[in-house]
N, C-alpha and C positions, 0 to 999 in steps of 0.2 A: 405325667408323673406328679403327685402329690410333693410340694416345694414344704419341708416344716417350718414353723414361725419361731419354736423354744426349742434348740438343738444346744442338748450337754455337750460340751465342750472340755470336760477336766473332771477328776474323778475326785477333787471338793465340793463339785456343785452337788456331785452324788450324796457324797458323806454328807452334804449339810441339809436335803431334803428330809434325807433317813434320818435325822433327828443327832447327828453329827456322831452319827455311829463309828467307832472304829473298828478294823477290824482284828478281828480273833487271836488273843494275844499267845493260843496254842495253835498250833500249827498240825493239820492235818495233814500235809501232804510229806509221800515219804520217796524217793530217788532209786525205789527199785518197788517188784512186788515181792512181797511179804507171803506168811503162810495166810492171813485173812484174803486178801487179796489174792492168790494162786487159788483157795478153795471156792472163791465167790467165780472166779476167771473159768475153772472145771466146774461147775453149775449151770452154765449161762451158754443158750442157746440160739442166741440175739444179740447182736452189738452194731451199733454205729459209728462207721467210720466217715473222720472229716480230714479232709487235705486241700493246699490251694497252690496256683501255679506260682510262676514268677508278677505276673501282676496281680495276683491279691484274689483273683478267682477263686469262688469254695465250691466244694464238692461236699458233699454229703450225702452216704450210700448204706445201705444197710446189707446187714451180712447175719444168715444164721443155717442151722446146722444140728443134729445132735448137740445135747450139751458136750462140753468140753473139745467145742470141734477148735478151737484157739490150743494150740502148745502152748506152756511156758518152758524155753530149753532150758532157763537159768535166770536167777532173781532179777537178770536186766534185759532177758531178749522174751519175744514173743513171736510165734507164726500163727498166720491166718492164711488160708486155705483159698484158694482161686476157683470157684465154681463156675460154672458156664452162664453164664447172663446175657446181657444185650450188646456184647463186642464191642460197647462204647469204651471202655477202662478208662472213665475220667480219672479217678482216682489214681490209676497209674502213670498216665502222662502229669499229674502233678506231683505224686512222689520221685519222676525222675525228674522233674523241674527244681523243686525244693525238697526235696527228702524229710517232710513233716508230715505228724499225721496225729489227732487225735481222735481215741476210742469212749467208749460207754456201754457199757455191757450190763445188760439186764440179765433180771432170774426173774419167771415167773411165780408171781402170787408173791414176792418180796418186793417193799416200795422204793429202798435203797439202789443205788446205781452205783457201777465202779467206774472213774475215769483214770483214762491215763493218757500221756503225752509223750511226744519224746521225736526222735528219725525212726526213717523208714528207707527201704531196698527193695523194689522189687528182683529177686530171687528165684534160681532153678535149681538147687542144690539136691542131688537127687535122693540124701537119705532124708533130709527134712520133707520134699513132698511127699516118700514114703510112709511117714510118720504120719502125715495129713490124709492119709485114704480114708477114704470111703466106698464100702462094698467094692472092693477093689477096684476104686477108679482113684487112679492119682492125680491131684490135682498139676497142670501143668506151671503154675508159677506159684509163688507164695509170697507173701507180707513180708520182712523179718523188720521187727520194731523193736527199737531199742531204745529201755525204760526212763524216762528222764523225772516225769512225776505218775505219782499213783496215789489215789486217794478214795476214798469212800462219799459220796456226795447223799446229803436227806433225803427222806424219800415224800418230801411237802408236793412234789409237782403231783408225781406217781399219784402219790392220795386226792391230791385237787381233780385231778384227770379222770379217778374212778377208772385207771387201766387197767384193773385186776377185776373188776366188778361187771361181768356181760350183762347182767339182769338190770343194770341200771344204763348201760349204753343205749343212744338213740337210735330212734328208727332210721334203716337205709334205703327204706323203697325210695324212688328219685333222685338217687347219685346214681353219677352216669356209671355204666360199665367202664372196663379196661379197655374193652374195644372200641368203646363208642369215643372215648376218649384219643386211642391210639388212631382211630382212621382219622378222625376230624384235625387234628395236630398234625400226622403227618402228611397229610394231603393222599395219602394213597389211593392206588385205582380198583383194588380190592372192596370188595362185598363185604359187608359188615360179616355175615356169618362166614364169610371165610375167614377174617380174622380172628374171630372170637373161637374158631375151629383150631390158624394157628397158635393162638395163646394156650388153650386146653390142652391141645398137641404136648408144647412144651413144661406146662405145669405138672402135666401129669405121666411124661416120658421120657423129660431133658435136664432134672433135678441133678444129675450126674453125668452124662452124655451131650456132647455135642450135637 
């Protein structure tokens, strides 16, 4: 482990770096979502969520969907939808550890981000997963988040990133596979093309289905 030599300590030492900036004497963030925010939340077909346990462990997972696969029931709750994944549900043993969770929800080809903050429940409530189907599959648990901050964040990384721009993204030949990745990491006794058979299997049969 890399030991640092200059570790910030206090968020003067920040402000005095940055040329003793202060900060923003308007306030963006607002304690529920708004119609900006509900229209940008039904666009968005990608979002990252982050949660951490009782000791301070983060998770951060991504989630996407049709656009608008997020409800908003009411300017301060939110469901997100349980898809079939990798049966790990970090995310979920930390929302029933701390009931926290922050979001970030993209639109593509927009450089702007939404975040919001707030608690979280993992939930079975059976008209809200119905509300959550897709192609009539119901999702078995759901998100419900409720809204503490909501804000609109620049879209300076977005643009630095060139994430909207494929014609200028780098070449991938020589990044490992999923699979090559997946068997080396978990020690498995599986055939490289067996995995890569079950990952295809699942991307391209288990998008909704267990």
């Amino acid at each position: 482990m890399y030991k640092a030599k200059d570790v910030v300590t206090n968020m003067a030492e920040v402000r005095g770096v940055i040329d003793g900036i202060q900060p923003p004497q308007v306030t963006k963030i607002i304690d529920h979502v708004d119609a900006h925010c509900r229209a940008w939340i039904a666009a968005s077909p990608f979002l990252v969520m982050a949660t951490y346990d009782r000791e301070g462990r983060v998770d951060v997972s991504p989630k996407g969907d049709p656009a608008g696969f997020v409800a908003v029931l009411n300017d301060k709750t939110l469901a997100i939808p349980d898809r079939p994944g990798n049966h790990r549900f970090d995310g979920f043993e930390n929302i029933l550890q701390t009931g926290r969770i922050g979001l970030v929800f993209f639109v593509p080809n927009r450089n702007e981000v939404v975040r919001v903050n707030g608690s979280a429940c993992v939930v079975r409530d059976a008209d809200i997963r119905a509300r959550l189907a897709i192609k009539d599959r119901v999702p078995e648990f759901a998100v419900l988040v409720d809204v503490e901050e909501a804000f609109f964040h620049c879209g300076k990384a977005v643009i630095r990133s060139g994430l909207w721009r494929p014609e200028d993204a780098g070449p991938t030949e020589g990044l490992p596979t999923y699979a090559e990745a997946l068997k080396d990491q978990s020690g498995t006794d599986q055939s490289l093309k067996d995995v890569a058979a079950r990952l295809r299997f699942n991307e391209e049969k288990r998008l909704y289905d267990e």
